[in-house]
C-alpha positions in Angstrom: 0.0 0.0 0.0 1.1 3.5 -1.0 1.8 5.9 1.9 -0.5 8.3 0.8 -3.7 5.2 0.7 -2.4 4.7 4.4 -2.6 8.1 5.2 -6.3 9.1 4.0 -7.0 5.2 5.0 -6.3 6.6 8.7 -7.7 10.1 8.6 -11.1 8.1 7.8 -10.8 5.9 10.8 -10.3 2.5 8.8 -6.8 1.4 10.2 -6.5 -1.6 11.6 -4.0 -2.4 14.5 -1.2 -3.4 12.6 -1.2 -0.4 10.1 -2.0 1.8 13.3 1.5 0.7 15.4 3.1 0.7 11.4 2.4 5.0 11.5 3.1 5.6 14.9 6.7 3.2 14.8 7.1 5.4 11.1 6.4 8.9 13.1 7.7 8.3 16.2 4.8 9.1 18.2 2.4 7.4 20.6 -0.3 10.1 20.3 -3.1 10.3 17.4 -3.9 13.4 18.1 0.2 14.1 17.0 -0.1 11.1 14.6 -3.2 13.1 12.6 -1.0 16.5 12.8 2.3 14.8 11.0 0.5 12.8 8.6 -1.1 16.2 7.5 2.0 17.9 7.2 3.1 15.5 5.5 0.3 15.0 2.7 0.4 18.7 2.5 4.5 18.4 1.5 4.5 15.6 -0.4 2.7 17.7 -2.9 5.5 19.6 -3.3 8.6 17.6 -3.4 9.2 14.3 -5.1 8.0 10.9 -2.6 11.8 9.4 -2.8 12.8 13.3 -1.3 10.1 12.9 1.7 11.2 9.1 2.6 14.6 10.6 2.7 13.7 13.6 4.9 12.0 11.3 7.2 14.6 8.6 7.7 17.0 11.2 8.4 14.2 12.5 11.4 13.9 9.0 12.5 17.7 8.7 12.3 18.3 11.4 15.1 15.7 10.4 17.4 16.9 6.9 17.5 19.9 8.6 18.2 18.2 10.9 21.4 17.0 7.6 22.6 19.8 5.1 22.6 21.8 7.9 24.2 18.6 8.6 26.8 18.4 4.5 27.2 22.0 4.0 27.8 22.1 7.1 30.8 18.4 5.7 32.3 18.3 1.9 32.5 19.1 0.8 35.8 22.1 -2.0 36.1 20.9 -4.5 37.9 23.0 -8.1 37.3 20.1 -11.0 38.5 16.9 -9.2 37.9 15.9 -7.2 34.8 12.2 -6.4 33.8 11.3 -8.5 30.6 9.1 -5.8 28.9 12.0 -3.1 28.8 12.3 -0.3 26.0 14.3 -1.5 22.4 15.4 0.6 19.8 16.7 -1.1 16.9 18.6 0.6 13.8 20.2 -0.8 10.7 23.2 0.7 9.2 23.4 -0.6 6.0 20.2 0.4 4.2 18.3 2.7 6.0 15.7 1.5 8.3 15.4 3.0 12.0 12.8 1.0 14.6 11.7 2.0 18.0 9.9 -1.0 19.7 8.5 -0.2 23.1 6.4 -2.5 25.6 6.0 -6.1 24.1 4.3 -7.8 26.9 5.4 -11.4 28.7 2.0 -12.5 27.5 2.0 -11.3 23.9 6.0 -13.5 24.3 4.4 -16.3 25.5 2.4 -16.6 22.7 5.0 -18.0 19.9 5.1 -21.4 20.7 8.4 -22.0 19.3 10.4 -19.7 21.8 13.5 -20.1 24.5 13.8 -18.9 27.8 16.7 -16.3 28.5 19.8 -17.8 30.7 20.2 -17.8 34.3 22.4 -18.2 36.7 23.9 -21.4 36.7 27.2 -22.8 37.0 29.6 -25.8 38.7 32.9 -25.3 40.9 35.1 -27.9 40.2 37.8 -28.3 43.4 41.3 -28.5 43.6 40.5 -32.2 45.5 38.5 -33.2 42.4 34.9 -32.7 43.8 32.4 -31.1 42.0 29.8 -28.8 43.2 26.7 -28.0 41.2 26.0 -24.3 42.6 22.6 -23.9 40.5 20.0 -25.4 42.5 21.9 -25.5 46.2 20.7 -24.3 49.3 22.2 -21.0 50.9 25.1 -21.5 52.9 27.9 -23.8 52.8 29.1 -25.5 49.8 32.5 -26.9 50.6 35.2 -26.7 53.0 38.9 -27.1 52.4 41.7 -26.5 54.6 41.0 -23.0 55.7 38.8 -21.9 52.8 35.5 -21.9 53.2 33.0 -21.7 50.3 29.6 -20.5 50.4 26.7 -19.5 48.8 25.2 -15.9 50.3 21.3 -14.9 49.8 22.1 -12.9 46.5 23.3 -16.8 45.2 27.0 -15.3 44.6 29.3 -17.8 45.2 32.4 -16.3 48.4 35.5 -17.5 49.1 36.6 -16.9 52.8 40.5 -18.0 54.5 41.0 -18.6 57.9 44.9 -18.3 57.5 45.1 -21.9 58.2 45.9 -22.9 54.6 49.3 -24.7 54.0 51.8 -24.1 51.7 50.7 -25.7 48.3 48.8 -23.7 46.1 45.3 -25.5 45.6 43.0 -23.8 42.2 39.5 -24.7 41.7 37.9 -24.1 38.2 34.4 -22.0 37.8 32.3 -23.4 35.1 29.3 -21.2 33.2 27.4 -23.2 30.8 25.8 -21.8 28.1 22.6 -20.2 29.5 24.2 -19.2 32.5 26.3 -16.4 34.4 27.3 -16.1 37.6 29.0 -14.3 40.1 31.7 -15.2 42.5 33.5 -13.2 45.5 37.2 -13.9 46.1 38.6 -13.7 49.9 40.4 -10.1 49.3 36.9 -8.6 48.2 37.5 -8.6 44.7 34.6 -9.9 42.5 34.1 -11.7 39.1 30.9 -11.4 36.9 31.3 -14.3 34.7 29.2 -14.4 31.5 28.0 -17.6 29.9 30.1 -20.6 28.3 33.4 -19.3 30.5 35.6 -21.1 32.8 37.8 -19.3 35.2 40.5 -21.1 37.3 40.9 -19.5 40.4 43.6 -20.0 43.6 41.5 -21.3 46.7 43.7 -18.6 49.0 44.1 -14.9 48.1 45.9 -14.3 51.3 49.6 -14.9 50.0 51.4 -12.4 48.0 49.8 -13.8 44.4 46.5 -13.4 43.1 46.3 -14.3 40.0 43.5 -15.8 38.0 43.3 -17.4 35.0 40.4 -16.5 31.8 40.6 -20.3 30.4 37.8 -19.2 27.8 35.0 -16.7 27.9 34.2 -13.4 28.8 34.4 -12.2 32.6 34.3 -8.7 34.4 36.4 -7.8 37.5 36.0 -5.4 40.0 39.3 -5.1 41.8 40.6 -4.3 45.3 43.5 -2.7 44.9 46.7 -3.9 47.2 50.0 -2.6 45.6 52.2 -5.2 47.7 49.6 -8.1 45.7 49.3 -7.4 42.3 45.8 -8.6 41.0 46.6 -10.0 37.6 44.2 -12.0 35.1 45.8 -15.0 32.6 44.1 -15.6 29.7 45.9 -17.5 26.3 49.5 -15.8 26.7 48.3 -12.4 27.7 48.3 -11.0 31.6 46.3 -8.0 33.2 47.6 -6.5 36.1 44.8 -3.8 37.6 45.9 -0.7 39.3 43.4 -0.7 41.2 40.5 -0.9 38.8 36.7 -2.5 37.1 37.4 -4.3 33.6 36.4 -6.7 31.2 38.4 -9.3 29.2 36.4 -11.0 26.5 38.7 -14.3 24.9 36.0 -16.4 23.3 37.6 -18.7 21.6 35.6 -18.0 18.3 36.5 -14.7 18.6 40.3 -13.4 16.7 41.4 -11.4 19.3 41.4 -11.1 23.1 39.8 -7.7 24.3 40.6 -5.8 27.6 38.4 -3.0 28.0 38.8 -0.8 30.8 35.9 1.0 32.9 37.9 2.7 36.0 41.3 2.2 37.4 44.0 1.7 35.5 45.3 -2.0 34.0 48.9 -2.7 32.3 48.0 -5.6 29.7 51.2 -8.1 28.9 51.6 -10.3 26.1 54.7 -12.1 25.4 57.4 -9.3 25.0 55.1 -6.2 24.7 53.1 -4.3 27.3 50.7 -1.4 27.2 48.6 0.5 30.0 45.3 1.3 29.8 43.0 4.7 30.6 39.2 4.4 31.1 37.5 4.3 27.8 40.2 2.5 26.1 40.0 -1.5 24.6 43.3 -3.5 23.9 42.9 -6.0 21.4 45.4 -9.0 21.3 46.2 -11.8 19.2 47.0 -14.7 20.5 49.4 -15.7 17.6 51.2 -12.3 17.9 52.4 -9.9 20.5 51.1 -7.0 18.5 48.5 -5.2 21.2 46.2 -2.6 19.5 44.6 -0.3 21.6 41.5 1.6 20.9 39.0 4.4 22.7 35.7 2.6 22.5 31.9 3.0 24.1 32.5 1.1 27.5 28.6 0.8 28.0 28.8 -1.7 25.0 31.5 -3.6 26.8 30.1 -3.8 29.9 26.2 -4.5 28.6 26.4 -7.9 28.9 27.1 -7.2 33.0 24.4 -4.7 33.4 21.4 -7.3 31.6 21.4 -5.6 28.6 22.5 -6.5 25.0 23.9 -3.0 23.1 24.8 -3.4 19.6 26.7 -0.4 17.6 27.0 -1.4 13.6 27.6 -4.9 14.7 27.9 -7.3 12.1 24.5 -9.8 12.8 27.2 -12.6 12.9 28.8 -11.5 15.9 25.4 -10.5 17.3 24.3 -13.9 16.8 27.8 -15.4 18.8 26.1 -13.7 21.7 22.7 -14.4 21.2 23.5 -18.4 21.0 25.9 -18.4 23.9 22.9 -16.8 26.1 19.9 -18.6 25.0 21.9 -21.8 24.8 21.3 -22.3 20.8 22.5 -23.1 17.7 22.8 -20.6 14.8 22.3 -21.7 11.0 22.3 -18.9 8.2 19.9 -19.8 4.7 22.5 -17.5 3.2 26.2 -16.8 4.3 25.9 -13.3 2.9 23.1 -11.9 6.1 26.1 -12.6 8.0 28.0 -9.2 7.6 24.3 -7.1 8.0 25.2 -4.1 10.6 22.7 -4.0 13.1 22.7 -1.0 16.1 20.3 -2.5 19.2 19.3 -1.7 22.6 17.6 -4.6 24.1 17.5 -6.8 27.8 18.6 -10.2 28.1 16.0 -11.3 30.3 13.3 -11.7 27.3 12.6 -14.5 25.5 14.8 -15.2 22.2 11.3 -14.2 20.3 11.4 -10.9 21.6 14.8 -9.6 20.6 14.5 -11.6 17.3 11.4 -9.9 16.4 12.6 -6.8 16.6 15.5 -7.4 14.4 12.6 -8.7 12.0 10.7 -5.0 11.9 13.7 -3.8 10.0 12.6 -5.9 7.1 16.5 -7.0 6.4 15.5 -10.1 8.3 13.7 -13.2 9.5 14.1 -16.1 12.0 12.7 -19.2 12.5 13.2 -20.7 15.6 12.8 -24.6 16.0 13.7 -26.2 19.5 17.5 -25.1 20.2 17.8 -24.2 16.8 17.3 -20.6 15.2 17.3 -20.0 11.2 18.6 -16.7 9.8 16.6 -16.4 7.0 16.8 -13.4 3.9 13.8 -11.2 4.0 12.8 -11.6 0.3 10.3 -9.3 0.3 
């Protein structure tokens, strides 16, 4: 339908619903009353300038208000890391032909709805100890877990997993291994007071005692965030695949999927010095390193820190990301596999705003109202599929 049959068709009341949200999502607006005034406007200009000059105009309106609101979305949404409302505010762009979508207020019900659908992750995850035991944290009652020597591990109201030392521990150096499935996250206090967000389908190997003079963790695979207490006389330092982090007293995130090229070190507060193999480099808030593995070249870049750290604060933020890499995230966190009708969709830039405690429908759907895409999701399985029309 012509825009100018959808306009008359709603100044004489014979919109439907769908057509209804199509104008307000192509406007911007929630009101009618404002909705009637634009459409107006607009009839009365697109008498006077060629249709392909209006579309233009208007994608360039819609362009900086879905700028206004990502910024608005980023400084407003409240970080919180277990609980985060399903039926939160998305705004959707994509950069490579033109289309700009602001979503707002899907409800759980109207989710509930597609049949074919998966839950968002949780928190979840197993310890496995130094002594070879392993310990299933999702599921176990508050309180103690496991008891070693003089470390005592427990599981506190909040369901974050503390270390504790009596000073009792002897002289070997015993590590236990954190594992976060796919679906899960998980957070986990350390005896000095430091504290490790890990995100889903990581493993961090940690030393049972942070009382002696080194604390040093390693990344084995995944993405975690650390918030640091600083002791200059015990560097805090972070291993992952040849490259160390030392804080200076500091909050930052190391991302070493190993389907990713390169290691990244982003840095929120503090300062860290990153190492790998014979080079070093120190990093100021704002900045990313980016290592990798097969070369000591570090590459440091100023970057959007709320991006880096979205993933921490329940939230996935997207800016020109290629729908590939979007998809790496979304499969790690529903727990699903990713199949593409055509290898080309892969390099689509999307820009999104969305939480990560909806359903997989949800944030999928959205990506569909931009008209570059579709999904089909079946069981663990989701299909990228070429919007033909």
């Amino acid at each position: 339908m012509e825009n100018s049959e959808l306009y008359q068709q709603f100044l004489n009341g014979e919109c439907n619903r769908e057509e209804l949200d199509q104008l307000f999502r192509y406007f911007g607006t929630a009101s009618e009353a404002e909705l009637k005034e634009m459409i107006l406007v607009e009839m009365e200009k697109s008498e006077q300038e060629p249709i392909a000059e209006s579309e233009q105009r208007h994608l360039k309106h819609l362009q900086g208000q879905l700028t206004k609101q990502i910024f608005k979305e980023r400084k407003s949404i409240i970080s919180l890391w277990p609980r985060i409302a399903a039926a939160a505010s998305i705004v959707i762009a994509v950069s490579a032909g033109g289309y700009f979508i602001f979503h707002k207020n899907q409800t759980a019900q109207q989710i509930a709805q597609n049949q074919n659908d998966v839950a968002p992750g949780s928190n979840k995850a197993i310890l496995k100890m130094a002594n070879g035991k392993q310990v299933v944290i999702t599921g176990a009652k508050n309180g103690l877990l496991a008891q070693q020597g003089g470390t005592t591990i427990t599981k506190t109201a909040d369901g974050k997993l503390t270390y504790s030392n009596s000073g009792n521990n002897n002289s070997i150096m015993l590590y236990d291994t954190l594992i976060v499935p796919r679906g899960g996250q998980h957070q986990i206090k350390f005896s000095d007071g430091s504290i490790a967000f890990v995100n889903a389908d990581s493993k961090l190997r940690i030393p049972e005692n942070f009382e002696k003079s080194d604390r040093t963790v390693e990344l084995i695979s995944g993405e975690a965030d650390f918030q640091v207490v600083h002791n200059s006389k015990s560097p805090f330092r972070v291993k992952v695949k040849g490259q160390i982090t030392e804080d200076i007293g500091t909050e930052f995130n190391i991302n070493a999927y190993p389907e990713e090229t390169t290691i990244k070190t982003t840095l929120l507060t503090g300062v860290v010095k990153v190492y790998s193999k014979s080079k070093s480099s120190i990093l100021k808030p704002g900045q990313q390193s980016a290592v990798n593995p097969s070369s000591s070249t570090i590459r440091v870049y100023n970057v959007d820190t709320d991006e880096a750290f979205a993933w921490k604060n329940g939230k996935f933020m997207f800016n020109s990301t290629p729908l590939e890499d979007i998809m790496r995230q979304l499969s790690r966190w529903y727990d699903v596999d990713v199949v593409y009708q055509d290898e080309r969709i892969k390099q689509k830039q999307f820009s999104a705003i969305s939480t990560r405690f909806a359903n997989a429908s949800q944030v999928l759907h959205d990506l569909e109202l931009t008209g570059e895409v579709k999904f089909k999701i079946e069981g663990k399985r989701i299909t990228v599929l070429k919007n033909n029309y």
